[in-house]
MIROKE-404140 format. One record per residue (C-alpha): residue in three letters; residue number from 1; x, y, z. Coordinates in steps of 0.05 Angstrom, whole numbers. Layout:
! residues N
[gudo ALA,NUM,[X,Y,Z]]
...
//
This chain:
! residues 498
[gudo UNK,1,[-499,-301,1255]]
[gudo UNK,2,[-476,-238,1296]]
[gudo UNK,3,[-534,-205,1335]]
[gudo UNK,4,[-550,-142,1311]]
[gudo UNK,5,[-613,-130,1347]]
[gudo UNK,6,[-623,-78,1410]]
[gudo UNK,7,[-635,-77,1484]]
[gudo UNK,8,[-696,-14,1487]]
[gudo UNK,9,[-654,29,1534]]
[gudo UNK,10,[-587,20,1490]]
[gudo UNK,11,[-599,69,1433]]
[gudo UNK,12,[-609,132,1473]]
[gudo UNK,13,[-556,108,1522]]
[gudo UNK,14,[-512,94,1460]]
[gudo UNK,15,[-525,161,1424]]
[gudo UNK,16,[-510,203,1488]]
[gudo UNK,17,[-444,173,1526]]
[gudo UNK,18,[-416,116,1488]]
[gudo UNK,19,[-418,50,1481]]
[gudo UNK,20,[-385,28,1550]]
[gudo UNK,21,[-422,79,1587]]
[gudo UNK,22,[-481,71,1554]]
[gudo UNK,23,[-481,-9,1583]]
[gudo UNK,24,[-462,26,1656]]
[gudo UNK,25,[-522,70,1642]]
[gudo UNK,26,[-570,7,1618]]
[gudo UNK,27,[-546,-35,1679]]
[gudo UNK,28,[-554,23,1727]]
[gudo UNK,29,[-628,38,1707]]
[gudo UNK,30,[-645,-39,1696]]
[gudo UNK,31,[-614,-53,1766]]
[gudo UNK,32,[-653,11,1807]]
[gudo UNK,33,[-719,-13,1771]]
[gudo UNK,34,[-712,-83,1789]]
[gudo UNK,35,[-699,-63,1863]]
[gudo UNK,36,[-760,-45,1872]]
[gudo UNK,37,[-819,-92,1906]]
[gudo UNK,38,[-842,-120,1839]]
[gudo UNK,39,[-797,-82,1798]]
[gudo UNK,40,[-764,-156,1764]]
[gudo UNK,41,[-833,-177,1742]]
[gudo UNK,42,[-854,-111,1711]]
[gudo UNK,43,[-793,-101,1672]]
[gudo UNK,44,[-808,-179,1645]]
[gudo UNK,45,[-875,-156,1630]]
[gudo UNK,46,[-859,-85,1600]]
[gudo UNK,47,[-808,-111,1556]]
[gudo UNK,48,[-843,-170,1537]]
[gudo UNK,49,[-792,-220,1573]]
[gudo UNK,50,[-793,-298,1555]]
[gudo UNK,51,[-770,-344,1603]]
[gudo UNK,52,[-719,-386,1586]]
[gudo UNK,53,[-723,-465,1579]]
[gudo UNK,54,[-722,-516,1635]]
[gudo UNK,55,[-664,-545,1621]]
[gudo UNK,56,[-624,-483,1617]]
[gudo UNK,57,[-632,-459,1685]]
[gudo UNK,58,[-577,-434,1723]]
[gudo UNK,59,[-535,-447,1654]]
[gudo UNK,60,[-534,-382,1619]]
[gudo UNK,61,[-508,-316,1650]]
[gudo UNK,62,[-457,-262,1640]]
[gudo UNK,63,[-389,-249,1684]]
[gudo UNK,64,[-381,-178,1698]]
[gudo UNK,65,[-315,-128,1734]]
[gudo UNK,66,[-325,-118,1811]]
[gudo UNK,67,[-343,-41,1787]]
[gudo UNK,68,[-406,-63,1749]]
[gudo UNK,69,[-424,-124,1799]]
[gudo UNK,70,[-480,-84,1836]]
[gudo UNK,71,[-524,-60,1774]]
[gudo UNK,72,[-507,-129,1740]]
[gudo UNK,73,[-541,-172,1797]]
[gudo UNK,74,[-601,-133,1801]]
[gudo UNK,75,[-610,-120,1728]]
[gudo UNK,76,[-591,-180,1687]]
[gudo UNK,77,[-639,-227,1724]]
[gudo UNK,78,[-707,-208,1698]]
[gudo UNK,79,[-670,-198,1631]]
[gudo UNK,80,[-658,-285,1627]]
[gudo UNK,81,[-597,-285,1663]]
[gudo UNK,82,[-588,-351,1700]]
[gudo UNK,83,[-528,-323,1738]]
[gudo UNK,84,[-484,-271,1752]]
[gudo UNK,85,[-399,-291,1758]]
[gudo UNK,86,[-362,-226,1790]]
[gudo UNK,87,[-287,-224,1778]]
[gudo UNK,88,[-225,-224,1787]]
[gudo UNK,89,[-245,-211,1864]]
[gudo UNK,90,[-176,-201,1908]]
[gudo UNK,91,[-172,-177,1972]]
[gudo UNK,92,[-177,-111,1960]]
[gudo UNK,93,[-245,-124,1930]]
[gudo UNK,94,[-279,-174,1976]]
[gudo UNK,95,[-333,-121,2017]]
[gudo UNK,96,[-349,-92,1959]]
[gudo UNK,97,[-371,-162,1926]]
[gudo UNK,98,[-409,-168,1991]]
[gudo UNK,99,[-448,-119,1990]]
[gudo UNK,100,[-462,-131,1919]]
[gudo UNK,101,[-485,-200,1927]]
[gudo UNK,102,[-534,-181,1990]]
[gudo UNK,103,[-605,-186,1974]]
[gudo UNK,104,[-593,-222,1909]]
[gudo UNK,105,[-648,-260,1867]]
[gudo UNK,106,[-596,-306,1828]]
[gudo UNK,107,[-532,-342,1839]]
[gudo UNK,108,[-471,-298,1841]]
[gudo UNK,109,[-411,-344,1826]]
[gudo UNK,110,[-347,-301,1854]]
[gudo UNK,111,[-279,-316,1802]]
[gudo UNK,112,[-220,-305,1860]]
[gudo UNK,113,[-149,-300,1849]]
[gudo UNK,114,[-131,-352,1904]]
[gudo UNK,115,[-156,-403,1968]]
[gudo UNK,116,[-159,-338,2019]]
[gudo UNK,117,[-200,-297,1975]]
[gudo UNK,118,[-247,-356,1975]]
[gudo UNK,119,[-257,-369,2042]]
[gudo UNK,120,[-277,-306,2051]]
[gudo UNK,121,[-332,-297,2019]]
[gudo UNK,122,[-362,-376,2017]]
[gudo UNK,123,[-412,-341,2061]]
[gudo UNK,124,[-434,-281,2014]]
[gudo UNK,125,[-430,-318,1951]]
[gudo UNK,126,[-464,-381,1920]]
[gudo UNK,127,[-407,-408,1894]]
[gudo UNK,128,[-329,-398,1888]]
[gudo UNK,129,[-283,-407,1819]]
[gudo UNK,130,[-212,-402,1836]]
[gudo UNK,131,[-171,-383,1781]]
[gudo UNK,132,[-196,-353,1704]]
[gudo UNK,133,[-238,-410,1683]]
[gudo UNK,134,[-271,-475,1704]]
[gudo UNK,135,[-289,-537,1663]]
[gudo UNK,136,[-356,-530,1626]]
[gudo UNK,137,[-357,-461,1628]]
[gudo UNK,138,[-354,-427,1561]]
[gudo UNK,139,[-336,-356,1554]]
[gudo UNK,140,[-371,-323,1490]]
[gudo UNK,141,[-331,-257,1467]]
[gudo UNK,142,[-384,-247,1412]]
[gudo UNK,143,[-456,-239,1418]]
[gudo UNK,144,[-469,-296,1367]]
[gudo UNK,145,[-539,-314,1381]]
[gudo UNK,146,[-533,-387,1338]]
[gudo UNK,147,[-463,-401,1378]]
[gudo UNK,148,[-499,-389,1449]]
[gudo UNK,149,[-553,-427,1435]]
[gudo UNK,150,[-514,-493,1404]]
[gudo UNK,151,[-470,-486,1469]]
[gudo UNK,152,[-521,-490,1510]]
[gudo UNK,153,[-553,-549,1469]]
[gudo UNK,154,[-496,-594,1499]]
[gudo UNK,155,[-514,-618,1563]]
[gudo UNK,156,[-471,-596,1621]]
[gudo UNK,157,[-447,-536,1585]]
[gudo UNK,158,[-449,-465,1620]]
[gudo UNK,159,[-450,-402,1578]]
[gudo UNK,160,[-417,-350,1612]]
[gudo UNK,161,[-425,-277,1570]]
[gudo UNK,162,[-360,-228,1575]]
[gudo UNK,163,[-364,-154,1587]]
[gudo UNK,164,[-356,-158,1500]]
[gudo UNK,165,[-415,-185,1486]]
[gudo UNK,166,[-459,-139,1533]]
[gudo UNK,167,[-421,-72,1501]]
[gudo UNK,168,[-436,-102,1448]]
[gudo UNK,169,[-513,-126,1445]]
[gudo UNK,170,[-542,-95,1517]]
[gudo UNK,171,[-578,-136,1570]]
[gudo UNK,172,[-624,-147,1516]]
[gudo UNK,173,[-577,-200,1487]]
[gudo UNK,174,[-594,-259,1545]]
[gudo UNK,175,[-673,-243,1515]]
[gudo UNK,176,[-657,-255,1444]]
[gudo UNK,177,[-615,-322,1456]]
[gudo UNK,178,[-675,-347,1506]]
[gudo UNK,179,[-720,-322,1430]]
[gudo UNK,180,[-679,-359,1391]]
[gudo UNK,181,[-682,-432,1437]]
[gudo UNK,182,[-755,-423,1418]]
[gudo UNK,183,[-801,-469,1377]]
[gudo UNK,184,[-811,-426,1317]]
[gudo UNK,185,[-841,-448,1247]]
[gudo UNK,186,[-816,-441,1175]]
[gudo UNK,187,[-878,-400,1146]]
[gudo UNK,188,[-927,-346,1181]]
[gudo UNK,189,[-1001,-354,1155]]
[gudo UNK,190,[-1028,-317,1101]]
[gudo UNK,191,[-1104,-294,1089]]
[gudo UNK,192,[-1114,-359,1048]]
[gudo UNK,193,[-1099,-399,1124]]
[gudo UNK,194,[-1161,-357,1147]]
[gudo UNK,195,[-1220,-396,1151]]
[gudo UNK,196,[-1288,-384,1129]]
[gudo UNK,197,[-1322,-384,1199]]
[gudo UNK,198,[-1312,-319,1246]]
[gudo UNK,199,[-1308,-362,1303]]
[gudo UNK,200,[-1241,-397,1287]]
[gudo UNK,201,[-1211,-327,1248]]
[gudo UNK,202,[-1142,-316,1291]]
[gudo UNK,203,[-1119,-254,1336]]
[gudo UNK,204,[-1075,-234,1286]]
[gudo UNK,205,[-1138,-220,1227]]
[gudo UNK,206,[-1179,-196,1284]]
[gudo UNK,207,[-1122,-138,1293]]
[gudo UNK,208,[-1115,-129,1222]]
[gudo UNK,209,[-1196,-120,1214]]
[gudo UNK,210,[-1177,-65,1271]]
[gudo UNK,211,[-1121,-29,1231]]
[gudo UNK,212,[-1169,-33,1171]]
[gudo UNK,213,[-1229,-1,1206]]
[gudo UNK,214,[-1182,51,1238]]
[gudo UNK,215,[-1163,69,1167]]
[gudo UNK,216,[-1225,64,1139]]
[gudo UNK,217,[-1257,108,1202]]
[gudo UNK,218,[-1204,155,1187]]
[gudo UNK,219,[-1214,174,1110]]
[gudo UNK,220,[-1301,172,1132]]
[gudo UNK,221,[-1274,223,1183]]
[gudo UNK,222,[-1238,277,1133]]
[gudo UNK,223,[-1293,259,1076]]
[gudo UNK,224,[-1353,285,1120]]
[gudo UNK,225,[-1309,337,1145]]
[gudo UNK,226,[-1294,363,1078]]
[gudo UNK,227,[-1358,351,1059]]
[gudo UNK,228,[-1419,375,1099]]
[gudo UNK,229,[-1370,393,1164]]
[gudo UNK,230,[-1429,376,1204]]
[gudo UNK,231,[-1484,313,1214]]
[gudo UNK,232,[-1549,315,1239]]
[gudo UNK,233,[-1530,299,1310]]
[gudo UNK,234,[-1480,358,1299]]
[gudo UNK,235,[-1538,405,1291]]
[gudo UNK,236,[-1582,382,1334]]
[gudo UNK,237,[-1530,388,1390]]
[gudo UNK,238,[-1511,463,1369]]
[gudo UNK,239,[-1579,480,1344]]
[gudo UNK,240,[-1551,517,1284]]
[gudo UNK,241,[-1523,496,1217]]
[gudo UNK,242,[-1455,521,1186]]
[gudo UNK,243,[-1481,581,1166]]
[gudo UNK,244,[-1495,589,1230]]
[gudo UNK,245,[-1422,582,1263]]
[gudo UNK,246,[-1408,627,1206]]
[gudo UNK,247,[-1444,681,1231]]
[gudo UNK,248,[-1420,671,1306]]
[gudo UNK,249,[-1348,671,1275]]
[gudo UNK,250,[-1325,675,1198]]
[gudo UNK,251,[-1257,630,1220]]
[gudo UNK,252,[-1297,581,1268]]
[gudo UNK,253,[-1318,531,1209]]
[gudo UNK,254,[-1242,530,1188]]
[gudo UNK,255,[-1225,515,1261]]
[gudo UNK,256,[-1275,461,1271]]
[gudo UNK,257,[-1247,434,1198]]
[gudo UNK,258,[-1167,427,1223]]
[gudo UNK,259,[-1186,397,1294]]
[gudo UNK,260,[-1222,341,1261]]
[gudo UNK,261,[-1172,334,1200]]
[gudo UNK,262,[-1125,328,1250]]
[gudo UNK,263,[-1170,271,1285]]
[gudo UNK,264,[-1177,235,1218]]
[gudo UNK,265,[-1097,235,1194]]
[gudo UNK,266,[-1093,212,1270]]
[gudo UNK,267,[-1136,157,1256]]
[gudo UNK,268,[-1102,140,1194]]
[gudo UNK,269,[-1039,134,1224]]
[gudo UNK,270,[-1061,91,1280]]
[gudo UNK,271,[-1092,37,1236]]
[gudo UNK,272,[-1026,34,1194]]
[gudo UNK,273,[-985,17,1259]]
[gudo UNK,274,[-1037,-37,1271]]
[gudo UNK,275,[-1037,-68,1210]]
[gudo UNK,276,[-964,-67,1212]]
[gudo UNK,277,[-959,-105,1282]]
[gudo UNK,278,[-1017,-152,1266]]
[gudo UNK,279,[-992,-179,1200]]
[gudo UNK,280,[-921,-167,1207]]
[gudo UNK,281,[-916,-175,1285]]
[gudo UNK,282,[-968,-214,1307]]
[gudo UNK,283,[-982,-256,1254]]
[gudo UNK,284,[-911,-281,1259]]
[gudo UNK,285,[-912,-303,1323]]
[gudo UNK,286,[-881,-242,1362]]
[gudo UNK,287,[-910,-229,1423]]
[gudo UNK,288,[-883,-164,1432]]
[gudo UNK,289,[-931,-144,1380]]
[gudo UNK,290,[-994,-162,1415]]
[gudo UNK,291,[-969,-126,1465]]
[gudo UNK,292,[-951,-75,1436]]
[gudo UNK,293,[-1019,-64,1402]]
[gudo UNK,294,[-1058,-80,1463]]
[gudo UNK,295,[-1025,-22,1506]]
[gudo UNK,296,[-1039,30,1447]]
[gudo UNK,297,[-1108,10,1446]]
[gudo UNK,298,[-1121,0,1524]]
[gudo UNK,299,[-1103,76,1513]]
[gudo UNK,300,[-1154,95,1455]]
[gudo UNK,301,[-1212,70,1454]]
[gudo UNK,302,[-1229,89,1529]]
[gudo UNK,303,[-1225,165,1501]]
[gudo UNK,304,[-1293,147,1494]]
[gudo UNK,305,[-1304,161,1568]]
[gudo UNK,306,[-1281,241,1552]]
[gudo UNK,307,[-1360,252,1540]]
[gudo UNK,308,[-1373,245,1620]]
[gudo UNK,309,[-1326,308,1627]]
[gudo UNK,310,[-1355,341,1571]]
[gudo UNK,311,[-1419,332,1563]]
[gudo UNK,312,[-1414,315,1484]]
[gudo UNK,313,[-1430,252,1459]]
[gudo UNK,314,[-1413,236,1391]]
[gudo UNK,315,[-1455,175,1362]]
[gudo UNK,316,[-1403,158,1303]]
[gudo UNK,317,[-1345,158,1355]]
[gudo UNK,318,[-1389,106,1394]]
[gudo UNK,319,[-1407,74,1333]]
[gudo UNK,320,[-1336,62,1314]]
[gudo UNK,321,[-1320,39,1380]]
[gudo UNK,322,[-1371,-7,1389]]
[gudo UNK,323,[-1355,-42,1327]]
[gudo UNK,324,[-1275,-40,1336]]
[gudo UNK,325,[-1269,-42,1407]]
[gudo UNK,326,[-1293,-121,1413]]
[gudo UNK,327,[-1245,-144,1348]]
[gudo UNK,328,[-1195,-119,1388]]
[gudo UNK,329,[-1212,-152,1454]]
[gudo UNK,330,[-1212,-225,1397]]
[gudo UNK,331,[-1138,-188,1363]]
[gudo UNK,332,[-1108,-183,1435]]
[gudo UNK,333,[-1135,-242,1478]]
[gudo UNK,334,[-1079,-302,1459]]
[gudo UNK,335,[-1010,-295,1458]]
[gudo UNK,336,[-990,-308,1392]]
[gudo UNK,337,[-941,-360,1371]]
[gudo UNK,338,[-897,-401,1354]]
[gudo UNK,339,[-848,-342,1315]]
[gudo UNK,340,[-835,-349,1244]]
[gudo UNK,341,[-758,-323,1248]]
[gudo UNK,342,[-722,-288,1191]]
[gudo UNK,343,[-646,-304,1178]]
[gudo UNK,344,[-616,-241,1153]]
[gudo UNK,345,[-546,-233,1137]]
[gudo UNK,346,[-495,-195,1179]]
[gudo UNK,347,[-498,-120,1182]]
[gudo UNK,348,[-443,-75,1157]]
[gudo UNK,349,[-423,-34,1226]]
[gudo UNK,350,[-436,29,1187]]
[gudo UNK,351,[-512,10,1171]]
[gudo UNK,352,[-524,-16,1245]]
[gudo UNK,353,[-495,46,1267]]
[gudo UNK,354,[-541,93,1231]]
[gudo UNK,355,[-595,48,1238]]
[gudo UNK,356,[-579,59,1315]]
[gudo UNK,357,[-588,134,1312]]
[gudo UNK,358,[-658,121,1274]]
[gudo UNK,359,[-680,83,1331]]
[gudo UNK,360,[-653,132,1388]]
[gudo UNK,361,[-702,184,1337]]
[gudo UNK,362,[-771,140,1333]]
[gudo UNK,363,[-764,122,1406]]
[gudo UNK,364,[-755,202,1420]]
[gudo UNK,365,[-804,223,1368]]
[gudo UNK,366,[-853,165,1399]]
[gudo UNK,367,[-848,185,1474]]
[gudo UNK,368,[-863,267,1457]]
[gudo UNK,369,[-921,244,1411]]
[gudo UNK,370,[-942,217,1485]]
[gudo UNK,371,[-925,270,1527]]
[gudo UNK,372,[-962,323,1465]]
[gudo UNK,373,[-1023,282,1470]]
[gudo UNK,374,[-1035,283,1544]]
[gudo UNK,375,[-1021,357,1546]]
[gudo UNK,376,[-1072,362,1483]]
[gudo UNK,377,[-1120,321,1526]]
[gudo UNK,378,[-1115,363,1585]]
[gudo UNK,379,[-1127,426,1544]]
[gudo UNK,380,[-1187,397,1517]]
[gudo UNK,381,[-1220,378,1582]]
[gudo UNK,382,[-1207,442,1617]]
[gudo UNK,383,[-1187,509,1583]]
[gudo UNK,384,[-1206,483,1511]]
[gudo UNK,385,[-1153,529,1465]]
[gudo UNK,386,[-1092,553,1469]]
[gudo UNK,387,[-1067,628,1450]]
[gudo UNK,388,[-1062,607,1386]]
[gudo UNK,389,[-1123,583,1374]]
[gudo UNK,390,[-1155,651,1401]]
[gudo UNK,391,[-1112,693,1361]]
[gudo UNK,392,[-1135,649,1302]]
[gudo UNK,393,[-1209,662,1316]]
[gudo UNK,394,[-1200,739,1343]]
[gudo UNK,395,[-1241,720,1401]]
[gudo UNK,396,[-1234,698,1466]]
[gudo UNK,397,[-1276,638,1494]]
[gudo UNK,398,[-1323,675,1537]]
[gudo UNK,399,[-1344,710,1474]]
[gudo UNK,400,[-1366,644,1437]]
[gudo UNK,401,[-1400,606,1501]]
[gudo UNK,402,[-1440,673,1502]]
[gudo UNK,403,[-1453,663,1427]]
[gudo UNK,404,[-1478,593,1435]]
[gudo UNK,405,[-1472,546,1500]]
[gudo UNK,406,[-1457,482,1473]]
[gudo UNK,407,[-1400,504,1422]]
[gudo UNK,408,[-1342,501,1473]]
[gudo UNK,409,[-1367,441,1494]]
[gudo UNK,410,[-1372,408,1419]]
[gudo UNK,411,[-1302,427,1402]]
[gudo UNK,412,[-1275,407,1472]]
[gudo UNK,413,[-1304,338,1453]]
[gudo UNK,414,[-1253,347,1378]]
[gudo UNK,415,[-1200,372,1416]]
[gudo UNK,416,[-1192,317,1478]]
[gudo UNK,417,[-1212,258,1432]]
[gudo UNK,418,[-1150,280,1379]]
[gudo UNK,419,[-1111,287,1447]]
[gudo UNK,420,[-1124,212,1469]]
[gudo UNK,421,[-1112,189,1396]]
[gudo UNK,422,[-1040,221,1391]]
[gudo UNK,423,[-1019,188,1458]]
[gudo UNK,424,[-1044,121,1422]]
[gudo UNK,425,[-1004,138,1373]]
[gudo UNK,426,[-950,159,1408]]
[gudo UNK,427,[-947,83,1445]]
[gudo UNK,428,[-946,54,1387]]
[gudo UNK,429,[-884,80,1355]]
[gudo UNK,430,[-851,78,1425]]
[gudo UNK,431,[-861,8,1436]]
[gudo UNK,432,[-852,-8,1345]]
[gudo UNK,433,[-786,30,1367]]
[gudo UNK,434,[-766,-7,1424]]
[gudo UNK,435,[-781,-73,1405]]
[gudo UNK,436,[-794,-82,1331]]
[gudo UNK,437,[-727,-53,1311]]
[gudo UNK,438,[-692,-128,1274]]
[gudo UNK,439,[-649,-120,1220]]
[gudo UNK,440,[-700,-142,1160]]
[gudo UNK,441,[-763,-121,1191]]
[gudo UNK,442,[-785,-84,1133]]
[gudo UNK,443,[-861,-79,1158]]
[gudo UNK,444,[-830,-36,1218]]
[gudo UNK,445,[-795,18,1161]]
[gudo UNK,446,[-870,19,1121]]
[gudo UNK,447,[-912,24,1187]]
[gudo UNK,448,[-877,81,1206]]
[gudo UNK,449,[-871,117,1140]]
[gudo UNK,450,[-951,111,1137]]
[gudo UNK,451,[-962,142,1207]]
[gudo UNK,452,[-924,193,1194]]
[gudo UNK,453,[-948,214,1122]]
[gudo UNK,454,[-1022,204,1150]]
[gudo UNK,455,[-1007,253,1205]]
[gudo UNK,456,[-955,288,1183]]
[gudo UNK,457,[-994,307,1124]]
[gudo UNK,458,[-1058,326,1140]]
[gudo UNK,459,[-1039,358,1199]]
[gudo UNK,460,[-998,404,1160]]
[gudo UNK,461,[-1035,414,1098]]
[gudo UNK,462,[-1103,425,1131]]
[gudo UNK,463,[-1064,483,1167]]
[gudo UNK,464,[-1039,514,1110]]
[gudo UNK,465,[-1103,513,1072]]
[gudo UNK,466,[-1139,553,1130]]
[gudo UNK,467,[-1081,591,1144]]
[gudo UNK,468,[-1071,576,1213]]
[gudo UNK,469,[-989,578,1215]]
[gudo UNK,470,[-970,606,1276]]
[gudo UNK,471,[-908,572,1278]]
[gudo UNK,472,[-903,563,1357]]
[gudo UNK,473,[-962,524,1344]]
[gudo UNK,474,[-936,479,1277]]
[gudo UNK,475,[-867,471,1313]]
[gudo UNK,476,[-879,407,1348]]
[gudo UNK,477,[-908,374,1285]]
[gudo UNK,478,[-845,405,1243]]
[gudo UNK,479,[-800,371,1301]]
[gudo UNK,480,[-835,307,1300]]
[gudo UNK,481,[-838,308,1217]]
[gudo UNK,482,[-767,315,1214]]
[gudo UNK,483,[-746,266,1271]]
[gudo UNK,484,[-779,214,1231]]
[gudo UNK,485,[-758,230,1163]]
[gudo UNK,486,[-690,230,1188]]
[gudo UNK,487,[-695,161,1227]]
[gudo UNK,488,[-731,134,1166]]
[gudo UNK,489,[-674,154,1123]]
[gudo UNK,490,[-626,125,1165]]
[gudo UNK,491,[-660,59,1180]]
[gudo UNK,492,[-677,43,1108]]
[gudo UNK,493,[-622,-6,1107]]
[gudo UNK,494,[-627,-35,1161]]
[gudo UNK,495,[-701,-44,1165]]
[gudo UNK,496,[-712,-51,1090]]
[gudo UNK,497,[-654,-65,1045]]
[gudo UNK,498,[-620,-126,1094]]
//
């Protein structure tokens, strides 16, 4: 079955200079990082690496042009390459192979055109093939993941990948081959495998009893704040009641109301990507998943913390951590496995294609949900509002501390805690996008359609009900709305329909 799965730097390489650049581009960035002291391990760790089987060591690699040698040495390595064959080398070409090869961390074999070209570099190389092939060498022009690994299932046999199959699948492709060699079982577990006693329940429930209480935390969130806006702890903090905010300012109960709906459709959105990667990541054996989840969370829940910059301590937001924070320690502390693998058909070139775009969009729309909730953050812990925000309230902030001491503080605490959320947000559709996208991973499409409805939504309609559309201020929840509607669209598929 062909491969239709991507390397995570290939779609926005892809989408930008071609296919054959876009592999230069890959290669170039792969091979820089991986020059650096530690810089193999951390890309096996950051893109969730496996390593490949005993018995295929130093049996599965690519050959590469002398052009493309230097990137492919340094940057197909920590992807599962084995080794690394550079050729045709003449004389023309022998320094450059050289230098190339120095400081290498796998076997470069060096393809020569005759006996002279081979003596001279016996000394940079680790071995020497004169002539186009060898015996027991197999050259794959098509990034068949089945053919690869039957290949390599014959003892003595070397798979050797062509410049074809990496323009083809990415670096990504000696990953997926190594996934494939894997033990892997013919059903995932279902709530009916989950036994009765807590003490046996797997990571995978434990993360879905996460997503669930995120969800669940969310809608409690918007209900109070439609409700009563403000607890008792609220009141006792401020010393005044809502009629009391309305007096200090007729818009500030409207502004307290779209900072936290914002918060809650946050919330929402972050338990749907959870339940998505625990039952259909996790639960299925992919460890990218757990990973995935754990780095999103490692970012969340110590938001916490924000209250030793500002003062505000919010008992439900320690309540909600203290209840969530140790199922997710249980969700996240075994890798999961073995996978339970999916065998989809192959993909029409047009639907792979547009399904490409839609990833080159999540990953995008993922990384700037980041980058807007660290900026959120910092506003929060420092100047509190933006222009907007001012303009929305006709006041300036000097006005309200006057008015009451502790209310920049309380909505500093809204503001910074939303902030934290997004960027845990914002992980978890970078890494869904970057790892999760497999033809017939339908779980990836619905995850992502119910982040972005829960925020998407609320965010927007909470805005419009208050009248707070300054569009400067909507415009980066338009963009990201319609960066996701669009990859959705085009993903559907892919993701869904394969």
């Amino acid at each position: 079955m062909p491969d239709w799965t991507y390397h995570p730097l290939r779609p926005v390489a892809n989408a930008l200079v071609g296919e054959r650049r876009a592999q230069r581009c890959a290669l170039g960035l792969l091979g820089t990082l991986s020059a650096l002291p530690g810089g193999a391990a951390t890309i096996r760790r950051v893109f969730d690496h496996p390593r490949p089987p005993e018995d295929w060591a130093g049996r599965l690699g690519a050959t590469v042009p002398v052009a493309a040698a230097r990137q492919a040495i340094r940057a197909l390595p920590p992807q599962g390459a084995g080794f690394v064959e550079v050729g045709p080398v003449d004389a023309t070409t022998v320094t450059a192979v050289r230098d190339a090869a120095r400081g290498r961390r796998c076997r470069v074999v060096a393809r020569v055109s005759d006996d002279g070209v081979a003596a001279d570099l016996a000394d940079a190389v680790d071995d020497v093939l004169v002539g186009e092939t060898a015996g027991g060498r197999i050259y794959l022009t098509d990034p068949d993941i089945t053919a690869a690994v039957r290949a390599l299932a014959i003892p003595g046999t070397t798979v050797v990948a062509t410049t074809a199959v990496l323009v083809a699948a990415g670096p990504g492709w000696f990953q997926r081959v190594i996934e494939a060699a894997a033990p892997a079982v013919s059903r995932a577990p279902t709530l009916r495998d989950v036994p009765l006693d807590p003490r046996r329940w797997p990571g995978w429930f434990w993360s879905l009893l996460v997503g669930i209480g995120m969800v669940v935390a969310g809608l409690g969130a918007a209900a109070i704040t439609l409700g009563p806006v403000l607890l008792w702890y609220d009141r006792d903090y401020l010393g005044t009641d809502v009629d009391g905010l309305h007096r200090i300012n007729h818009h500030l109960v409207h502004f307290l109301q779209h900072d936290r709906i914002t918060m809650a459709g946050n919330m929402i959105a972050i338990g749907s990507l959870y339940i998505g990667l625990a039952w259909g990541g996790i639960r299925r054996g992919w460890a990218w998943a757990r990973t995935a989840l754990m780095l999103s969370g490692l970012v969340g829940f110590p938001t916490l913390f924000y209250f030793l910059f500002i003062g505000f301590v919010e008992p439900l937001h320690v309540a909600v951590t203290v209840v969530l924070f140790p199922m997710f320690l249980l969700g996240v502390r075994h890798t999961p496995g073995p996978p339970c693998r999916r065998s989809s058909p192959p993909c029409e070139e047009r639907v792979r294609r547009r399904a490409l775009i839609g990833q080159l969009l999540v990953v995008g729309t993922g990384l700037g949900v980041v980058i807007g909730g660290i900026v959120i953050s910092t506003i929060g812990l420092t100047v509190v509002f933006v222009p907007t925000d001012l303009a929305f309230l006709h006041a300036d902030a000097d006005t309200l501390r006057a008015a009451n001491a502790h209310l920049l503080p309380f909505i500093a605490h809204d503001r910074a805690g939303f902030g934290g959320a997004l960027v845990a947000t914002g992980v978890g559709i970078l890494l869904i996008g970057m790892w999760g996208w497999r033809q017939g991973e339908a779980w990836v499409w619905w995850s992502l359609l119910g982040a972005a409805t829960a925020g998407s939504v609320s965010a927007l309609a909470v805005h419009f009900l208050i009248h707070y559309t300054a569009f400067i201020h909507l415009l980066p929840v338009y963009v990201g709305t319609a960066l996701l509607i669009v990859a959705l669209s085009l993903s559907r598929a892919f993701l869904v329909e394969a």
